[in-house]
C-alpha positions as CSV (number, residue, x, y, z in Angstrom):
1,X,283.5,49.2,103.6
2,X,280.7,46.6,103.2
3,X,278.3,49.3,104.5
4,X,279.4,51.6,101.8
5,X,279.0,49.2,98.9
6,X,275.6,48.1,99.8
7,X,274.6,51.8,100.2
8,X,276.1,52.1,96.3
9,X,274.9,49.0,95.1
10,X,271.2,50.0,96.2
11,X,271.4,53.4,94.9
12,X,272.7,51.5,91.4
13,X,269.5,49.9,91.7
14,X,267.2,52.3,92.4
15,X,268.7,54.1,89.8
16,X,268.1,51.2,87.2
17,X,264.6,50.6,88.1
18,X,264.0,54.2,87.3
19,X,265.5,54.1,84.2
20,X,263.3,51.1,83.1
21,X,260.4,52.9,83.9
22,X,261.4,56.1,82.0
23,X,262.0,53.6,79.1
24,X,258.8,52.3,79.0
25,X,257.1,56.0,78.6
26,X,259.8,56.8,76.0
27,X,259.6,53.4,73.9
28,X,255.8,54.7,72.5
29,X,257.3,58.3,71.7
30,X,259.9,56.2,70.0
31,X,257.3,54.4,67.9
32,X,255.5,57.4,67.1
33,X,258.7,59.5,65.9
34,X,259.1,56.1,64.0
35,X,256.4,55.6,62.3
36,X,256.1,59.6,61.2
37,X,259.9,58.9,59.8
38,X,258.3,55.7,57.9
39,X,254.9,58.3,56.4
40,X,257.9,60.6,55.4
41,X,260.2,58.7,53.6
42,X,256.9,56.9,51.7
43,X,255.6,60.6,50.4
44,X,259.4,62.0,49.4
45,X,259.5,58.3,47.8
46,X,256.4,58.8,45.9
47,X,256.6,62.2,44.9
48,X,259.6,61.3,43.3
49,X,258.6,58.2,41.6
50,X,255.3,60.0,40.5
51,X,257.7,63.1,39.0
52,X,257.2,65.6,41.6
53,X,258.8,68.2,39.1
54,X,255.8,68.0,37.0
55,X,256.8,64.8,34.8
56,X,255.5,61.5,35.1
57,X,258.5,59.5,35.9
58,X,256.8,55.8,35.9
59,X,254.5,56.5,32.9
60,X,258.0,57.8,31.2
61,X,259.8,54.8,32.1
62,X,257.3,52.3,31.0
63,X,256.6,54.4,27.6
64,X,260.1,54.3,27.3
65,X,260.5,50.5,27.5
66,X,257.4,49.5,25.4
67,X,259.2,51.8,22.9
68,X,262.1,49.8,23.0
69,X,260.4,46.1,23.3
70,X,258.3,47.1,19.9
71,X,260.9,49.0,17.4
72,X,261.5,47.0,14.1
73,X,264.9,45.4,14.7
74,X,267.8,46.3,12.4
């Protein structure tokens, strides 16, 4: 029995070490998928804060609120 359990215990660990070395090849993929998720989200972000459907949300916004901060009070 202590035959078979070292036979299993050294294929667990040859099957470990293989797996850390796969990791290490996948962990820069992983960084690049990243990172192209990151440049993504920024331009959806932007070209909906910019008014992507032809209107200038910020410039709208801020118009909006120097219309408020300079109307005669009642």
């Amino acid at each position: 029995m202590s035959t078979f359990t070292s036979l299993i215990k050294t294929r667990f660990q040859s099957v470990a070490q293989g797996q850390k070395e796969k990791q290490k090849g996948a962990s820069a993929l992983e960084y690049v998928v990243l990172a192209a998720v990151i440049v993504i989200a920024v331009a959806v972000g932007a070209w909906a804060l910019l008014g992507g459907d032809g209107n200038n949300a910020i410039k709208d916004k801020f118009n909006d609120i120097h219309k408020e901060m300079t109307k005669e009070p009642k």
